[in-house]
C-alpha positions as CSV (number, residue, x, y, z in Angstrom):
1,X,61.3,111.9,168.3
2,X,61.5,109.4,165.2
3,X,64.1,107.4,166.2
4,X,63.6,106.9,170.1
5,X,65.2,102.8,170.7
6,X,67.5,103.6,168.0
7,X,71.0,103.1,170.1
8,X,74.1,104.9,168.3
9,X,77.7,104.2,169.7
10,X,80.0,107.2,168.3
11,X,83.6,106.5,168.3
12,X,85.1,109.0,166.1
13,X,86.7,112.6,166.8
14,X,86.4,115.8,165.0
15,X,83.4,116.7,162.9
16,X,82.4,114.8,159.9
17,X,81.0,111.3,161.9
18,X,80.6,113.1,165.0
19,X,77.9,115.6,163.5
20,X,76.3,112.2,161.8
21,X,75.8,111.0,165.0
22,X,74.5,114.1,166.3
23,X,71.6,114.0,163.9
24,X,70.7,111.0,164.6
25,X,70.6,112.2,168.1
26,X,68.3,115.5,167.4
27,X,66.1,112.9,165.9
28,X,65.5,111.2,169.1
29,X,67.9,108.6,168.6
30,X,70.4,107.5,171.9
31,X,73.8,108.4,171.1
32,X,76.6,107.1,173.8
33,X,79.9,109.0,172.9
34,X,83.4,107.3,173.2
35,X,86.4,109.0,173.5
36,X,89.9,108.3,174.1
37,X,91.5,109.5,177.5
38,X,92.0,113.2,176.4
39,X,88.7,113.6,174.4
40,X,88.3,114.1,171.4
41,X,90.1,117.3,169.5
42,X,87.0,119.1,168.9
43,X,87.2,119.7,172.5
44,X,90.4,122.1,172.4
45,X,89.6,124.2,169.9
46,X,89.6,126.9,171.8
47,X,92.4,126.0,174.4
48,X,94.9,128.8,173.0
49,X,92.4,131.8,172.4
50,X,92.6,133.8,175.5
51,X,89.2,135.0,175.6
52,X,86.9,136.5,178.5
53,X,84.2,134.0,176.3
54,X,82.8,130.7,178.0
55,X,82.5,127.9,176.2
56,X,83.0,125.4,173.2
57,X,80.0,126.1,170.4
58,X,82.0,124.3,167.7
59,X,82.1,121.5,169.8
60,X,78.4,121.8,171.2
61,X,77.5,121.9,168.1
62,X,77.9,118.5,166.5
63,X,78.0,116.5,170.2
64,X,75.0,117.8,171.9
65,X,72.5,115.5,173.6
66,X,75.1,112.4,173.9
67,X,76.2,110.7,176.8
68,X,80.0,111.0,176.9
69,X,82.3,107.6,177.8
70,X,85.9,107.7,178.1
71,X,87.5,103.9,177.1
72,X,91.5,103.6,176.6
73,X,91.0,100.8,173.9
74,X,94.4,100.2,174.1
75,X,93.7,98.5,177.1
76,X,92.2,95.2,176.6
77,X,89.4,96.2,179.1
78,X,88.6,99.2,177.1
79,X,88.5,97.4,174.1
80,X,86.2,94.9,175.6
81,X,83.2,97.5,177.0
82,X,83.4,99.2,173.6
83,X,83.0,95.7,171.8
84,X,80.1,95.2,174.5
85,X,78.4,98.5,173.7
86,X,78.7,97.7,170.2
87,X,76.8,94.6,170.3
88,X,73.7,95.8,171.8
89,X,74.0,98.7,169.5
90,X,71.7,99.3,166.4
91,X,74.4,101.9,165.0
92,X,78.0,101.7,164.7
93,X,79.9,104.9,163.5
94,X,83.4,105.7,163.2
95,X,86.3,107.9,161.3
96,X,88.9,105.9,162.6
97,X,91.3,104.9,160.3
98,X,90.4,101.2,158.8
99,X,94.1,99.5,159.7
100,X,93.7,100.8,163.7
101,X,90.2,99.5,163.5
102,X,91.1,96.2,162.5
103,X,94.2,96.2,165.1
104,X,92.1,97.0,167.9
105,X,89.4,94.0,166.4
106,X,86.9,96.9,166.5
107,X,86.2,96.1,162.4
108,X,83.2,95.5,160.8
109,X,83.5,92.0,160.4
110,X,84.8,91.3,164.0
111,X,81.5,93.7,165.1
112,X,79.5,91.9,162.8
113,X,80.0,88.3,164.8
114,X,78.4,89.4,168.0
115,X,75.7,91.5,166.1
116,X,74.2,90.8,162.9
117,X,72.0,93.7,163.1
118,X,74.4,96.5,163.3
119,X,74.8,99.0,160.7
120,X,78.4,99.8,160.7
121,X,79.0,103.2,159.3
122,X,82.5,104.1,158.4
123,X,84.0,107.3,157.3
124,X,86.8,107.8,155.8
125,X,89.0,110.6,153.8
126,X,89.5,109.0,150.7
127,X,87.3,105.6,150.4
128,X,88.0,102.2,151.2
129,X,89.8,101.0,148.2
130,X,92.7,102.7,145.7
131,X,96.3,103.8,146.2
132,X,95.4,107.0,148.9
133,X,93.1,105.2,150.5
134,X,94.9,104.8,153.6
135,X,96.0,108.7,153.8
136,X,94.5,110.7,156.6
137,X,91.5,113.1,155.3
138,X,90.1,116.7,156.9
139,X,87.8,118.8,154.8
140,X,90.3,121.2,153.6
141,X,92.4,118.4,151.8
142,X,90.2,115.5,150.6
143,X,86.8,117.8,150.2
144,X,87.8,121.4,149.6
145,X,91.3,120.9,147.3
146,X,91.2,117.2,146.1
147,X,88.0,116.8,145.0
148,X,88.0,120.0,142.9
149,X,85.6,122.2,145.3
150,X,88.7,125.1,145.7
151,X,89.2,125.3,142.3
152,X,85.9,125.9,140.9
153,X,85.0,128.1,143.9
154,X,87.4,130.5,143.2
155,X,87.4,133.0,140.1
156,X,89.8,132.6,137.7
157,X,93.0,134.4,137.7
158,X,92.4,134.1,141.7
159,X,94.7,132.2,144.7
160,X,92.8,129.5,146.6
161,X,91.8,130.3,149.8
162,X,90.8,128.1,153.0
163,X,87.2,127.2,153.3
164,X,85.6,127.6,157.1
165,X,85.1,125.5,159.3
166,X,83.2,122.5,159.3
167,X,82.2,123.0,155.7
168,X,82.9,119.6,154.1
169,X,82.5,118.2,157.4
170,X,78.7,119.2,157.9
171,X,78.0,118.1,154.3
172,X,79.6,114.7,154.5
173,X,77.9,114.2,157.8
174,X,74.3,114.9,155.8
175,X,75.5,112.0,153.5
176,X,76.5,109.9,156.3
177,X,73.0,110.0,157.7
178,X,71.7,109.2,154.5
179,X,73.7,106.0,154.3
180,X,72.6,105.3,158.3
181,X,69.0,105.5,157.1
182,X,69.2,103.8,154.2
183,X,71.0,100.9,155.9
184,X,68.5,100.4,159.0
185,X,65.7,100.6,156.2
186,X,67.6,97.7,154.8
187,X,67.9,96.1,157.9
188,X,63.9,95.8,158.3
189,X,63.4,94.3,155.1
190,X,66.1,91.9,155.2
191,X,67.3,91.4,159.5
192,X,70.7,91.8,158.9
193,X,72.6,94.7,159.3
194,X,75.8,96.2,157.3
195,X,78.0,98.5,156.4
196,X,77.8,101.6,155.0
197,X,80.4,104.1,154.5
198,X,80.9,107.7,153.5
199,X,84.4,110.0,152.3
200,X,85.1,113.5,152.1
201,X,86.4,112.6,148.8
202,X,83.1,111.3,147.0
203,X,81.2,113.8,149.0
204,X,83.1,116.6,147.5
205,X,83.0,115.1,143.9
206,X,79.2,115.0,144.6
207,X,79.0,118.5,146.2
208,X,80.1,120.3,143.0
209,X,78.0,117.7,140.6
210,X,76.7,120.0,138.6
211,X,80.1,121.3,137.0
212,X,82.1,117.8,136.7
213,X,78.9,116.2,135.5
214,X,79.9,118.8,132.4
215,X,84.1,118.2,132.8
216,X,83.0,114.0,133.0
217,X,80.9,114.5,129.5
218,X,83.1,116.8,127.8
219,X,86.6,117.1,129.3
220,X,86.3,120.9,129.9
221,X,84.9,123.1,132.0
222,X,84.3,127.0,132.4
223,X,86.4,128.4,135.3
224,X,84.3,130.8,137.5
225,X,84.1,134.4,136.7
226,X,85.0,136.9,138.7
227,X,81.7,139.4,139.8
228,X,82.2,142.5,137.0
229,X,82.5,139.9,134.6
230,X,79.6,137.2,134.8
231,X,78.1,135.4,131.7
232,X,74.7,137.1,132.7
233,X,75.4,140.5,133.7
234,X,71.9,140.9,135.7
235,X,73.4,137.6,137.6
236,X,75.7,138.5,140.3
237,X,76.3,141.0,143.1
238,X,76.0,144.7,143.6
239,X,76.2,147.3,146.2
240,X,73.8,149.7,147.5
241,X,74.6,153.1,148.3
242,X,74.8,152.5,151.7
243,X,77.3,149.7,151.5
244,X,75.1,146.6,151.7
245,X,75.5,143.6,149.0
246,X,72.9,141.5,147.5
247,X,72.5,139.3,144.5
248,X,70.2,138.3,141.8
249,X,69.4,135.4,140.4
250,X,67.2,135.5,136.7
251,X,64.6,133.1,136.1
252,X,65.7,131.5,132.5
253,X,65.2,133.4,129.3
254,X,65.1,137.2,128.6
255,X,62.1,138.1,130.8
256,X,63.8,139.5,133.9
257,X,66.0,141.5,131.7
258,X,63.7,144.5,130.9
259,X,62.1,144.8,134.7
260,X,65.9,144.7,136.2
261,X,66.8,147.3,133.9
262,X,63.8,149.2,135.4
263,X,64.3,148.6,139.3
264,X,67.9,149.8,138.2
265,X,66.7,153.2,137.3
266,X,68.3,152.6,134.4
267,X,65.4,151.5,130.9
268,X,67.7,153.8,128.6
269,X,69.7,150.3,128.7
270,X,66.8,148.6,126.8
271,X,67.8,150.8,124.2
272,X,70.8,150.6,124.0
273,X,72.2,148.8,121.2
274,X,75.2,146.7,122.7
275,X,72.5,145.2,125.1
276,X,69.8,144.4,122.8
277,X,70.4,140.7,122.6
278,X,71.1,138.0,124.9
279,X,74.5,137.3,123.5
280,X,75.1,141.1,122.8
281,X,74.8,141.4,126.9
282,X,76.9,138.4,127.3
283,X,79.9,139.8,124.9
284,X,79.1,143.4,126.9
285,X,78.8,141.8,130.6
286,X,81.5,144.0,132.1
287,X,80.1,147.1,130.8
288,X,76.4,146.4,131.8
289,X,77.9,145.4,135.1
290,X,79.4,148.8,135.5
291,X,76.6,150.5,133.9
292,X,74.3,148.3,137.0
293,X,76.8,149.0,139.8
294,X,76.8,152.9,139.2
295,X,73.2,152.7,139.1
296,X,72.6,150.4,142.0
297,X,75.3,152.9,144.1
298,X,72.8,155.5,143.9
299,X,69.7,153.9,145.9
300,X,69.3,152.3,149.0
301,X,68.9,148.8,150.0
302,X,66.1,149.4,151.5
303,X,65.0,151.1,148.1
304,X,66.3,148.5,146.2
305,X,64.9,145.5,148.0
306,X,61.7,147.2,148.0
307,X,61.9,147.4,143.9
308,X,62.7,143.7,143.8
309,X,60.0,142.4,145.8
310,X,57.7,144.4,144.1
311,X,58.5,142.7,141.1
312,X,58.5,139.3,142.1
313,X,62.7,139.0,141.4
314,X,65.1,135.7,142.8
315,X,67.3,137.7,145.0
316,X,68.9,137.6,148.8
317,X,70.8,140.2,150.7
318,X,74.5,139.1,151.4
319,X,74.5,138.8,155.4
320,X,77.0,138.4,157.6
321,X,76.8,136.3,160.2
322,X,75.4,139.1,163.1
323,X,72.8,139.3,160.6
324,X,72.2,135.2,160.2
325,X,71.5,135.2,163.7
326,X,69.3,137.7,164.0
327,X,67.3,137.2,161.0
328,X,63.6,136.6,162.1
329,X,63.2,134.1,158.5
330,X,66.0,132.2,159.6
331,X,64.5,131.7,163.6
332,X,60.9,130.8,161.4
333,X,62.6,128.1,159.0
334,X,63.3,126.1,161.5
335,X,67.4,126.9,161.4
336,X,68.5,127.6,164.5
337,X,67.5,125.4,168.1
338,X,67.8,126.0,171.8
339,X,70.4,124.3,173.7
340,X,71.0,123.7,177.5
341,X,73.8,125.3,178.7
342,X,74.6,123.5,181.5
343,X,73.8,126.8,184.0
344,X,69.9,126.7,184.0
345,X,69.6,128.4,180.5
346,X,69.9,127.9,176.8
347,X,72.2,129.0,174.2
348,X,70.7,129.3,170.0
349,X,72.7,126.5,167.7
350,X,72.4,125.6,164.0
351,X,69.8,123.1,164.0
352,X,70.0,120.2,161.9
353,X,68.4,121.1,158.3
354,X,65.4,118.6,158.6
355,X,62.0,119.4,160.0
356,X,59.2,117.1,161.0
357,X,56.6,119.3,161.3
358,X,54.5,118.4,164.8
359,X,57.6,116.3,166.2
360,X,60.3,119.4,166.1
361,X,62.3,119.8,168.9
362,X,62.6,122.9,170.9
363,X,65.3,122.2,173.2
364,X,68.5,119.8,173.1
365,X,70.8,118.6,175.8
366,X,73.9,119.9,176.6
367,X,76.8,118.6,175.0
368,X,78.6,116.0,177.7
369,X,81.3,116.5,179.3
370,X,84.4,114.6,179.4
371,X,83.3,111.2,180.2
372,X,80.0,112.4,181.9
373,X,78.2,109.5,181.7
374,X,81.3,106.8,181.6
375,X,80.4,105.2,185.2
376,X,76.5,104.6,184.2
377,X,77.0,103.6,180.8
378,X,79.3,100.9,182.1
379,X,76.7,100.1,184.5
380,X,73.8,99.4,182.0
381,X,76.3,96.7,180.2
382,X,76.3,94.9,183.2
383,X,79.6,95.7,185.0
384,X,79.7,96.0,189.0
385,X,80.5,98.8,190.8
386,X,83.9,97.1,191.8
387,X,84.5,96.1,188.2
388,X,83.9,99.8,187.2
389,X,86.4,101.5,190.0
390,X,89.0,98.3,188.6
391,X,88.4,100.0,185.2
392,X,88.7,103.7,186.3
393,X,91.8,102.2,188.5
394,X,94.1,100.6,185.8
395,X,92.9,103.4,183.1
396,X,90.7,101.6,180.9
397,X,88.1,103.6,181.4
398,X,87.9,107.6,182.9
């Protein structure tokens, strides 16, 4: 456990800081939960689904391992125990909104005072500065649609559509960590700690790189292509004949052109004039496409995989997410980790996508539950037992 002593205080809802946190946590790190009376959202997701299923994955997800604490901070003794927690704390991290931050004098600089060493990780929606800054941000709005990612996810000529859950969420939280890292590195070189601060926004921008890098340089960019009609017409998806997708992927240059057209069934292509050239294939996509898909229609995956392994070819079968869960690669790489489930057994979750190889963890915690651990988390900051039932009493704490 690499960061075992490293003390975290969450106070954030939802996903994106949350899941940050719980990183830190899979990596050994102490992570002490606070939420408002009520919990945190994530909680409820699945209040309205009436459903013979037990249990809240989403939430287990991203809040596993913690110990849970429920402080009312807008009760001046709620906003005192988190100050408290905060100053013995190596980690700070938050999605509350700067402006109620600052109200509630739970700001970086106020923080700061009592603890030098903190790292104070903040995110936000939109960024600290400029005219939206203030706006609230969830993934679908400052990730997904603002920063482009909707756009250039879906083909041309196509509506947008909703990402799933999580998505920009999970991504920003991997950038979060980053910044966490990078900021107690700093903190050992120089003894002080600061802040560091993540948005859906800039992690979006930076999620789809690769294309605005190209709008930023030239002002335009090519608008995704719809599958019968790719620039590479050996690049994209097809359909076995027994219904199951995959895709390929060509190394650069011509020389997976001629051994596709084979595991195709189909080297008459090579002859064929329209397809002699790169560009020729390019100009001809849809055709070739067709000419791949009728051909591809006609064999099974099983066939077809077999054809592509043999030959060494970038490819991956389309799975859905029964077949994510039980794929034996996906259990090997290290994906997918055991946690408690409160009962005496385990349940599989996503693990987080990092591996150190002789420290991995084969079992996590159960996620808390509401305000679990309140009463002994108090307890370690110093209050008495009759200044903890005074808390629970007047509703500062719960």
């Amino acid at each position: 456990m690499l960061l075992r002593g490293v003390k975290v205080v969450e106070f954030a809802s939802y996903i994106a800081a949350p899941a940050a946190a719980c990183m830190l946590g899979d990596w050994g790190a102490d992570v002490i939960k606070v939420e408002r009376p009520g919990g945190d959202s994530m909680r409820h997701v699945f209040a309205d689904v009436k459903s013979e299923l037990k249990g809240n994955p989403t939430f287990d997800l991203d809040n596993r391992g913690k110990r849970g604490v429920v402080l009312d901070v807008g009760k001046p003794e709620g906003r005192e125990a988190l100050a408290k927690l905060a100053a013995d704390a190596d980690v700070f991290i938050t999605n509350v909104r700067p402006a109620a931050l600052k109200r509630a004098g739970l700001d970086e600089q106020t923080l700061r005072a009592a603890n030098p060493r903190l790292v104070y990780a903040l995110v936000t929606g939109y960024g600290l500065s400029g005219p939206d800054a203030h706006k609230p941000g969830f993934d679908v709005t400052a990730f997904w649609a603002r920063a482009g990612v909707a756009n250039m996810t879906a083909p041309k000529g196509t509506d947008p559509f909703m990402l799933r859950s999580g998505f920009g969420d999970h991504i920003t939280a991997l950038a979060t960590v980053s910044a966490i890292m990078a900021g107690l590195y700093d903190r050992e070189r120089t003894g002080k700690g600061r802040l560091v601060q993540t948005s859906l926004l800039a992690t979006g921008v930076y999620t789809v790189g690769s294309d605005l890098a190209v709008q930023l340089k030239f002002g335009k960019l090519m608008s995704n292509r719809p599958r019968s009609h790719p620039l590479n017409p050996i690049a994209t998806f097809f359909k076995s004949a027994d219904g199951r997708w995959f895709v390929h992927n060509p190394r650069g240059g011509d020389a997976d052109w001629p051994k596709f057209c084979q595991i195709a069934g189909r080297p008459d292509l090579l002859e064929d004039e329209r397809f002699a050239t790169s560009r020729g294939r390019r100009e001809n996509s849809p055709l070739l496409v067709a000419e791949f898909d009728k051909a591809f229609a006609e064999l099974s995956f099983e066939e077809i995989a077999h054809r592509l392994d043999a030959a060494d070819m970038v490819w991956s079968p389309v799975q859905t997410p029964a077949d994510v869960a039980a794929d034996p690669q996906v259990a090997a790489s290290g994906a997918l980790v055991q946690v408690e489930d409160g009962e005496g057994g385990t349940f599989p979750s996503p693990a987080t996508p990092v591996r150190f190889p002789g420290s991995d963890v084969a079992v996590r915690p159960a996620s808390p539950t509401l305000g679990e651990h309140t009463r002994q988390v108090l307890a370690e900051l110093g209050y008495g037992a009759e200044a903890i039932e005074a808390m629970f009493e007047g509703g500062a704490a719960a």
